[in-house]
C-alpha positions in Angstrom: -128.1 45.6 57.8 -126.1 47.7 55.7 -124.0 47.0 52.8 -120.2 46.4 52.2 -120.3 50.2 50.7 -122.5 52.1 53.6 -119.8 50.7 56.1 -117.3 52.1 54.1 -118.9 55.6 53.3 -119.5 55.6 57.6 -115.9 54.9 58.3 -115.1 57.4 55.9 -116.7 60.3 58.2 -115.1 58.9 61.0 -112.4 61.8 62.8 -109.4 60.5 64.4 -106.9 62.5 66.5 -103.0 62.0 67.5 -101.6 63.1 70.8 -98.8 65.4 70.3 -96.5 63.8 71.9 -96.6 61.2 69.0 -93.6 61.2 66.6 -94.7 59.5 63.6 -91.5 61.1 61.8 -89.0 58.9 61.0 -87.1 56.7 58.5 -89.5 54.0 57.4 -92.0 54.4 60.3 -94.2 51.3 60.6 -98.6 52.5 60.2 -100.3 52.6 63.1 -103.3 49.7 63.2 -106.5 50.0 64.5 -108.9 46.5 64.6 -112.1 45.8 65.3 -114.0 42.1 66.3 -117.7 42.7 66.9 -120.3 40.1 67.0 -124.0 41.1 66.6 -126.4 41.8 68.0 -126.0 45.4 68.8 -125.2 48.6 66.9 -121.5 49.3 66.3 -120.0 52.8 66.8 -116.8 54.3 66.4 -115.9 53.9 69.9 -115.9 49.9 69.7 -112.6 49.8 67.9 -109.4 49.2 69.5 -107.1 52.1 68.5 -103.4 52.4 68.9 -101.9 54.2 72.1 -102.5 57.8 71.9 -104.7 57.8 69.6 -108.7 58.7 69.9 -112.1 59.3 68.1 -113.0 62.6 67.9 -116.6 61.5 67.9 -117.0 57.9 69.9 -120.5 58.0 69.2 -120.6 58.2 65.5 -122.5 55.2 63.5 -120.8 52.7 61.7 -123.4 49.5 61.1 -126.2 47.3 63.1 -125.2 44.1 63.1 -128.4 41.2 63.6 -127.7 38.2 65.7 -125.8 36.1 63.3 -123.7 39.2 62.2 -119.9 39.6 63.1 -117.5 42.0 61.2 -114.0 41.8 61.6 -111.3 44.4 60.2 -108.4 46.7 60.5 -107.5 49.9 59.8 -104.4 51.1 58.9 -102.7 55.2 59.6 -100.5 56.2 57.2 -97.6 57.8 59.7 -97.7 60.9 56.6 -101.0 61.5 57.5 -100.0 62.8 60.9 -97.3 64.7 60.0 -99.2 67.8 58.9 -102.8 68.2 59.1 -102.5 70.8 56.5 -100.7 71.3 53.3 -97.7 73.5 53.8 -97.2 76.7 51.6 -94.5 74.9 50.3 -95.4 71.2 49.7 -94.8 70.2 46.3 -97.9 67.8 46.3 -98.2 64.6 47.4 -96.6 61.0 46.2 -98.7 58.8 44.6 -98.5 55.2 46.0 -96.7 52.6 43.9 -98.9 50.2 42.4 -97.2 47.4 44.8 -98.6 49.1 47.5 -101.9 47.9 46.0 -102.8 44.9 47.7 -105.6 42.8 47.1 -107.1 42.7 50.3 -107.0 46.6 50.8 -109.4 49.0 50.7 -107.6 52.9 50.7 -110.5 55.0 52.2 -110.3 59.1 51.1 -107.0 60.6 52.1 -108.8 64.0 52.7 -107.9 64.5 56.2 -107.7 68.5 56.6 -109.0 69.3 59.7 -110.4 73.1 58.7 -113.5 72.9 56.9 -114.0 76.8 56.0 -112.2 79.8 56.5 -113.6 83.7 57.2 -111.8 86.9 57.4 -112.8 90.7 57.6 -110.3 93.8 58.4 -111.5 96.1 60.7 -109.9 99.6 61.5 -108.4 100.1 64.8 -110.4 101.8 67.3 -107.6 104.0 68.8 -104.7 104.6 65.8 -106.3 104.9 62.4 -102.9 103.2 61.0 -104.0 99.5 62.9 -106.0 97.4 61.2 -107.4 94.0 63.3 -108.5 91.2 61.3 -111.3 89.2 62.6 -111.1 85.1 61.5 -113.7 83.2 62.0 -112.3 79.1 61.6 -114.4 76.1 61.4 -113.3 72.7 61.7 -114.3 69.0 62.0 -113.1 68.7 65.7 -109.9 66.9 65.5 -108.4 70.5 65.6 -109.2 73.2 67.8 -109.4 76.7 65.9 -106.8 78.9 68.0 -104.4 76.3 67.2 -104.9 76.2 63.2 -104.2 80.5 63.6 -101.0 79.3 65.4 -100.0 76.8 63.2 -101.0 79.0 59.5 -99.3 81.9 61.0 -95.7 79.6 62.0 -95.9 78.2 58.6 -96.3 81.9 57.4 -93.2 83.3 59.2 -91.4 80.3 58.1 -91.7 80.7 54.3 -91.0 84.3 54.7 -88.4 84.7 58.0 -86.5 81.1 57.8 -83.9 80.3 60.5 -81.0 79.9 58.0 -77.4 81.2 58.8 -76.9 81.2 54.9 -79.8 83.2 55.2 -78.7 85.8 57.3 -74.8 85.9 55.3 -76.6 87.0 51.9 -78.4 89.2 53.9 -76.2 90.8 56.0 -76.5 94.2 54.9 -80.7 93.8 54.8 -81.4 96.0 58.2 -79.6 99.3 56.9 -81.9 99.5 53.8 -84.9 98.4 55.6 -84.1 100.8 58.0 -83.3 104.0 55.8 -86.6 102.8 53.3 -89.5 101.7 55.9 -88.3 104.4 58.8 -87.3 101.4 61.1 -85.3 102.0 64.3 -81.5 101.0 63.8 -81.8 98.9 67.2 -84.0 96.8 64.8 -81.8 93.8 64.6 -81.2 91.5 61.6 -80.9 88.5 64.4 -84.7 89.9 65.5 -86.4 90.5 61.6 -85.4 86.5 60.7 -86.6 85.1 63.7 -90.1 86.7 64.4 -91.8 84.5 66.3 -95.6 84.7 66.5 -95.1 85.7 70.3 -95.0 89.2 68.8 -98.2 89.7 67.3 -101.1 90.7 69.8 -104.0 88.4 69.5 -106.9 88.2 71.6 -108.9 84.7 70.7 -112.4 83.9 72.0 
């Protein structure tokens, strides 16, 4: 019943998820394809096609097309192994590579490559309740499934401590003589290690997630 484009616009809203014990990194990784042979009549959904291993619809349910008795539809999607690399753009990505125009095959159809899985963000700081020096901030994280929100606050705050703290040894020779200063300027304790300031880990910060 639908057209060419509503089929296109519904496999657009469809939300895919990766096992993590997938390693798409690598040189020259192959995509990952999906297919799908249906054959009317009956109402496709998303859980009708045939994914790779370890992968899964976040949404199985989710409408694609009706197909009447003479109807069959027959296609195959393709995952860009990039795609699963980060699910968000890091603080220092330099943007993403546009494809070559050989890459532009006749017979393909390159759906939206939006595929960040946070849809909207809150925040508020709120004083402590004991120690008028601490400050809590509340987040509030909402996503499209294919993400749970505890583990986009895990991942936002590694990819904080790694543009600020990176585990370099060059890192740690040009700043050698860092923990004296820091210690005589922010009243640090001497014990304070170098070792311990470059490799905060998020371990350290108290969080209490609902």
């Amino acid at each position: 019943r639908e057209s060419v484009i509503d089929i296109i616009f519904n496999l657009q809203k469809l939300i895919f998820e990766v096992s993590e014990k997938v390693h798409l990194v690598g040189r020259d990784p192959k995509p990952q394809i999906a297919f799908l042979n249906f054959t009317g009549p009956g109402i496709l959904r998303a859980q009708h096609i045939h994914l790779p291993k370890d992968f899964h619809c976040v949404y199985p349910d989710q409408y694609i097309a009706t197909l009447e008795v003479d109807g069959k539809l027959n296609f195959k999607l393709f995952f860009s192994p990039k795609i699963f690399q980060k699910k968000y753009k890091s603080l220092h990505s330099k943007g993403q590579r546009q494809m070559p125009p050989s890459v532009l095959l006749e017979n393909y159809l390159f759906l939206d490559s939006d595929f960040c899985s946070i849809e909207r963000v809150n925040y508020t700081i709120q004083p402590g309740n004991q120690n008028p020096k601490e400050e809590f901030i509340l987040f509030e994280i909402w996503t499209n499934g294919s993400l749970h929100p505890q583990k986009a606050i895990y991942q936002g705050i590694n990819e904080i401590l790694l543009e600020f703290f990176p585990y370099s040894f060059e890192i740690q020779k040009r700043n050698k003589n860092l923990l004296p200063l820091l210690s005589r300027s922010k009243g640090l304790p001497y014990s304070f290690s170098f070792h311990k300031f470059v490799n905060l880990e998020i371990g350290n910060f108290d969080f209490d997630l609902g």
